[in-house]
N, C-alpha and C positions, 0 to 999 in steps of 0.2 A: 504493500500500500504506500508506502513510505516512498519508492523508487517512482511510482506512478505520479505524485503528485509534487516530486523536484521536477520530472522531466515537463509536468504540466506548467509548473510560475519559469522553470526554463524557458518554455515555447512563451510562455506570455514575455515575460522580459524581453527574448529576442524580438517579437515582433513591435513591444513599444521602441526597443531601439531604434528599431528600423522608422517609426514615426519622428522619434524627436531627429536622428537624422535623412529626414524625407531629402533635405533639399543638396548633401552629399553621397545619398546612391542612387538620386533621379528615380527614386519611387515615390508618387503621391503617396501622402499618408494615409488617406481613403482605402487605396488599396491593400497598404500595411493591415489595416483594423478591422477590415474585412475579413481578409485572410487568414489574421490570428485569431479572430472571434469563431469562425469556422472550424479551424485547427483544433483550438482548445476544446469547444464537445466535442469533437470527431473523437478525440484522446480518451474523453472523460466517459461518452458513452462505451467504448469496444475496451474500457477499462471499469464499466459499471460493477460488475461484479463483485469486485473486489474494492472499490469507492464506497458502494450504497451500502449501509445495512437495513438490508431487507427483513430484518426479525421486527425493525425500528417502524415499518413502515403505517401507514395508517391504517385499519380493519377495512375501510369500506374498500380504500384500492385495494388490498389482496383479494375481498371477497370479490370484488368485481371482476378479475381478472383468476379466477378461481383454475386451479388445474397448470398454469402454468410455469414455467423452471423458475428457481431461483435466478438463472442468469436473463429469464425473459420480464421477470421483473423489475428488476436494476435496470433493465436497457427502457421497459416501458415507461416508469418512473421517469426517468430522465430526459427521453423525448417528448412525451406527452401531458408531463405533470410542471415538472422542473422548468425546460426552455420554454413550454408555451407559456407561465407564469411571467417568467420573466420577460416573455416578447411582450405581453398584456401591459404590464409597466411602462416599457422602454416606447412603444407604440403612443402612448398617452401624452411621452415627452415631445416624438418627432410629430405628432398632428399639432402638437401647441407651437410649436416653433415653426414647421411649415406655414403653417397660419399666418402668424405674427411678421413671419418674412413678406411674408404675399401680400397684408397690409401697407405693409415700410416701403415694397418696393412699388407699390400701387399710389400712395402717397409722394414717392417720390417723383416716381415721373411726369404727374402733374405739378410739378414743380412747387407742392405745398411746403415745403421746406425752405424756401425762399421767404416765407410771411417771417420767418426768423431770422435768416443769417441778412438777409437785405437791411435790416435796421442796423446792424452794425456798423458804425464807422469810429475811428479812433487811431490818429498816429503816434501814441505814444507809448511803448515797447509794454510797461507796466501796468498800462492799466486794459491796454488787449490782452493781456497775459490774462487778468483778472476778468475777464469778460470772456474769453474764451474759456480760459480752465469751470468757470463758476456755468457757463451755458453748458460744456460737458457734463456737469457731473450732473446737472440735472434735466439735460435732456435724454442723457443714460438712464436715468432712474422710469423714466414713462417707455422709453423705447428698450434699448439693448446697446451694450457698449460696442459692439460691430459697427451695427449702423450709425452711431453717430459719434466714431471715431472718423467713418468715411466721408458721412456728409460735415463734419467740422475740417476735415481735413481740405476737401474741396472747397471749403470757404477761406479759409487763410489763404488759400492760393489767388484769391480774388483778392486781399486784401497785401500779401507780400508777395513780392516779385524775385528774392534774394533767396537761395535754397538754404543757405548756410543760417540766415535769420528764422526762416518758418522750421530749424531744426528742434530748437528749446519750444516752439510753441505745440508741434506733435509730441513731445517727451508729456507735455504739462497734458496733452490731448488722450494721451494715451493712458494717464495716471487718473484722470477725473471722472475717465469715463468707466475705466475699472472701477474707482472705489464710489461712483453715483451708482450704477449697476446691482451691486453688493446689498442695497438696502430696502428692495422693493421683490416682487416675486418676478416680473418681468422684465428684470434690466439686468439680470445677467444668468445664465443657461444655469450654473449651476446652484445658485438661491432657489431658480425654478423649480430645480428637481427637488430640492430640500424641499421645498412648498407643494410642490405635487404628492410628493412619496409621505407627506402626514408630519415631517419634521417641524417646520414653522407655519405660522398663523400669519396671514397678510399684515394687520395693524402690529402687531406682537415687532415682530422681526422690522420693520421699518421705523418702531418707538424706538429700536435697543440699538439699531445701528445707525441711526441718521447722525449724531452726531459723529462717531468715533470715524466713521467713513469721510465727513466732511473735513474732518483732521486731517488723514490723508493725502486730501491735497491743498489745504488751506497751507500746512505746515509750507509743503515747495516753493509755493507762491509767496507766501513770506521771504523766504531764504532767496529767491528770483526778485521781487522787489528792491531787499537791497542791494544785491551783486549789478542788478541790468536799471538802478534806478537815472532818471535824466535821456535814458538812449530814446531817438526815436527810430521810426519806419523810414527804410530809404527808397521803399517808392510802392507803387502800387502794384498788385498781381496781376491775373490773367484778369480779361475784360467779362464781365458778366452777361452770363452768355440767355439768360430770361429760362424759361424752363425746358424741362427732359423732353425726349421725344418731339411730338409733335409741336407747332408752335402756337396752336390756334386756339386754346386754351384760354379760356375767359376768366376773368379776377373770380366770379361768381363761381365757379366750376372747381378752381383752386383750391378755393376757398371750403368747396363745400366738402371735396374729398377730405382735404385737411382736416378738419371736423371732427366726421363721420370716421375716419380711419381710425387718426388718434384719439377721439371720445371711443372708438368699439376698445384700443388695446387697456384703455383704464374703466373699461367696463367688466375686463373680466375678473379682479378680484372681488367686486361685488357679485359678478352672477354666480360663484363658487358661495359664495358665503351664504346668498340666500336659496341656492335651489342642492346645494352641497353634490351637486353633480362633477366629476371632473372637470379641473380647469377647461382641459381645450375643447371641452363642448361649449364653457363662452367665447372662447374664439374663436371655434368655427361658424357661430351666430351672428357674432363681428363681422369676420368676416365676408359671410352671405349677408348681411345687410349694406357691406360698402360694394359687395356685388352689383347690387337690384340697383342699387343705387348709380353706379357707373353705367349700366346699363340701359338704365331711364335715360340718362344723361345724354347719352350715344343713338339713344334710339332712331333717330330721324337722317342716320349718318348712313349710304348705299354697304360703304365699302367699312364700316366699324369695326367688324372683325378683325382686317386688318391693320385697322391702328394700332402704333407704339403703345396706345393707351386703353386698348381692349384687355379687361383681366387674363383674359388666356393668353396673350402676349406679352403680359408681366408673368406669370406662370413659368414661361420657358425661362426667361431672365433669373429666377431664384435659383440661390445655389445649392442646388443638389447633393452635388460631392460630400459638403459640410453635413447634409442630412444623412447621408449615408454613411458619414464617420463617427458619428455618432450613434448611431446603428451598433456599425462595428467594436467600436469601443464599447460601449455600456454592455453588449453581448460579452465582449471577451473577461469586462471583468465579473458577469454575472455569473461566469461557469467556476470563475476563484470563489466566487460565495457559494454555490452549487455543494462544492465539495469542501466545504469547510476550509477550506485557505486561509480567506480573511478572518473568521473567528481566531485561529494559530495562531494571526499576525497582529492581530487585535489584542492578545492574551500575552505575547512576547514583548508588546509595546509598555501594557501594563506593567511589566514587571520589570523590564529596561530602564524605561524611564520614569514613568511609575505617573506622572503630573498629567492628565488629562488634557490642562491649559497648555502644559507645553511642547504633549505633541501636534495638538492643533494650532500650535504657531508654528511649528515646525513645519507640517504639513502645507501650509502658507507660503510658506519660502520655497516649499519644494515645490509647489507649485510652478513656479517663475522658470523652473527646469522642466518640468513633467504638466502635463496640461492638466490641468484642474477638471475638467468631466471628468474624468475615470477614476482621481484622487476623490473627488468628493463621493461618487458611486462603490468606487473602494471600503469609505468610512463609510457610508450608509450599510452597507454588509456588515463591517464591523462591528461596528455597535448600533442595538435595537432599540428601537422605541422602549422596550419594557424596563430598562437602565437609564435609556435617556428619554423622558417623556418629551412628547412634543410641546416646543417651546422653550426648553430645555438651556441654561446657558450653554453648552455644549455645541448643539447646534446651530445657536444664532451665532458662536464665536468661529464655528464650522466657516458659516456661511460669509463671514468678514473674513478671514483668513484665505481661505479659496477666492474670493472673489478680487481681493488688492492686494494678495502676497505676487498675483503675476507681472505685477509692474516693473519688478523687483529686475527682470531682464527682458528685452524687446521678445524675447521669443516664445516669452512665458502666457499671451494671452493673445487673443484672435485680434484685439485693437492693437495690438502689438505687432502683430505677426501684420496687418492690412497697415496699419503706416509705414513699417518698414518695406513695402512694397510699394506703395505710393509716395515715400518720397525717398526712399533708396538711403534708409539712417545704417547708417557702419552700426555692427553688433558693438563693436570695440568704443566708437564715440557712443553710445548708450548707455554702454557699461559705466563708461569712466563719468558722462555729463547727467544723465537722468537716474540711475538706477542709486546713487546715493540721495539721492533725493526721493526716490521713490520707497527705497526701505528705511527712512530716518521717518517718512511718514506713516507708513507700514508699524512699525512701531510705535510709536506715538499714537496712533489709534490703537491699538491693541491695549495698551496703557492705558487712555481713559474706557473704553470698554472694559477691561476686568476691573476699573478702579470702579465702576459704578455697580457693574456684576458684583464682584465682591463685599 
């Protein structure tokens, strides 16, 4: 049993390696966590036998399955009990985030994004800093740090024309939108899952982390105030170009998606709360509402279908890959819970390090190396609700840790990973210009967070 289940965190390990170095052996990471997620049952079932105890199992499966082997057991268990369980979970996470996407990127294209970054103006280094970092972090908190690391991104580019100047203001972009993210069930995937899987409570978890999140990047922006104070802007960005896709887009119409989009994605901690069905059944109600609604909208148009700005044209535009890595991941690490892995790992932590708080800061930092989906799906295995009740400080320090320990290195979070692609930040000037800044606030919230926890 013992050899089974080294060669099994073996395969896992290799294949996250192969994720965190996607971009030196020219394999997407998609297909890395696909293939390890795969891998790892394929091992775990034609290894069932000897994994399951089947003496342990529940009465109603053996009666159900009455007459057959012990080894037909374990393998049935496992395909039919075990992974569809955990597809039923993991399913609930990708329709809420497909959703949410489809929304953001249906709002974007009408160019509703504009009723925001257009009012900006300001040539003076410190107090754009301040304006830009403080619109992050709480445009992240309604949206998702993704998306509005990219649409911030593409606004400073309207506003500086200098790459080496718009570098400090992506670092601040990338830190605000992590830790706005952290404090809402929607602004960052894995608060989601904490909040989907029973962990935290909408108002709970956004009481306990608003402030220590806000730390995070208030701390930077202090420390940038007076290093960059007196600088200004030395010229302006790209010319603003009015909105996405099409151009015939009416203020009214802008307007109205804008609305309807972002009123559905802060509709759905309410419809959860009051009809207590899963989240992304209000999202997908959201979403079919800014459907009908685009639709009305288009109705009188011959050829609408094929506008830029037809949903099912926004559709193709979402990024899949990202859904299906997430697939993969939350699979590969659901078969280490499967067979008791993370409980071992859960049990050796305790006794290692023994502080609770301090593996979940730990956990935080190591996020900034290892992607935080899996680490936080990891701990959710590890420890149960029936230890940690929901609400629990544990989780809500979970969900802060995971969500701004990624800051910590450019590579450590999806807003990380999409700036340093969009404006091409060296890992090494990250490391050396943003990432002390990102973990001096990183801690600093964690501090007043247990200071108040405690």
């Amino acid at each position: 049993m013992a050899t089974e289940l080294i060669i099994l965190a073996g395969l896992f390990v290799a294949g996250y390696t192969a994720i965190v170095f996607e971009h030196n052996i020219h394999v997407d990471k998609t297909a890395s966590a696909i293939m390890t997620a795969v891998l790892c049952w394929t091992l775990y079932i034609l290894n069932a036998t000897d994994l399951v105890n089947v003496a342990a199992l529940p009465e109603w499966f053996t009666a159900e399955h009455g007459g057959a082997s012990v080894s037909e057991l374990a393998r049935t268990w496992v395909g039919e009990h075990q992974l569809l369980e955990h597809l039923g979970d993991i399913a609930s996470i990708l329709f809420f985030l497909l959703g949410a996407m489809t929304i953001v990127e249906m709002v974007d294209a009408h160019g509703g994004f504009t009723l925001i970054t257009d009012r900006i103006q300001s040539t003076s280094v410190v107090k754009l800093l301040w304006i830009i970092g403080l619109l992050s972090f709480f445009m992240s908190a309604a949206l998702d740090n993704l998306t509005t690391t990219i649409v911030m991104i593409s606004l400073i580019r309207k506003l500086i024309s200098d790459n080496k100047e718009r570098l400090f203001f992506a670092g601040i972009i990338v830190i605000a939108a992590n830790a706005g993210g952290a404090w809402t069930p929607i602004g960052d995937v894995t608060t989601t899952m904490l909040w989907i899987g029973g962990q935290v409570t909408t108002l709970n978890i956004m009481e306990a982390l608003f402030i220590p999140s806000l730390i995070v990047i208030v701390i930077p922006l202090l420390f940038l105030t007076y290093r960059l104070r007196g600088q200004q802007i030395s010229g302006g960005g790209e010319a603003v170009t009015g909105h996405h896709g099409d151009h015939d887009v009416s203020d009214f119409q802008r307007n109205l998606i804008f609305c309807v989009g972002i009123g559905g994605l802060l509709f759905v901690p309410v419809f959860k709360s009051v009809t207590h069905l899963p989240p992304f059944m209000g999202m997908m109600l959201s979403l079919s509402v800014l459907w009908v609604v685009s639709e009305l909208m288009q109705r009188n148009k011959a050829d609408a279908r094929d506008s830029e700005l037809h949903i099912v044209q926004v559709l193709k535009r979402i990024d899949s890959a990202s859904v299906l890595f997430f697939l993969g991941i939350l699979l590969a690490v659901a078969s280490l819970e499967s067979t008791g892995l993370l409980s071992m790992l859960a049990h050796w932590l305790d006794e290692t390090v023994g502080n609770i708080d301090a593996i979940v800061f730990l956990i935080g930092l190591l996020s900034s190396v290892v992607d935080n989906v899996p680490l936080v799906a990891a701990s959710m295995g590890m420890y149960d609700l029936a230890t940690y009740p929901t609400d629990s400080a544990m989780w809500e320090f979970m969900a802060y840790a995971a969500g701004t320990g990624g800051s910590c290195l450019i590579i450590g979070s999806a807003a990380g990973v999409a700036a340093m692609g969009m404006e091409r930040i060296n890992f090494f000037w990250y490391m050396k210009n943003i990432s002390p800044l990102a973990l001096l606030g990183y801690v600093a919230g964690a501090a007043v967070y247990l200071s108040f926890a405690g």
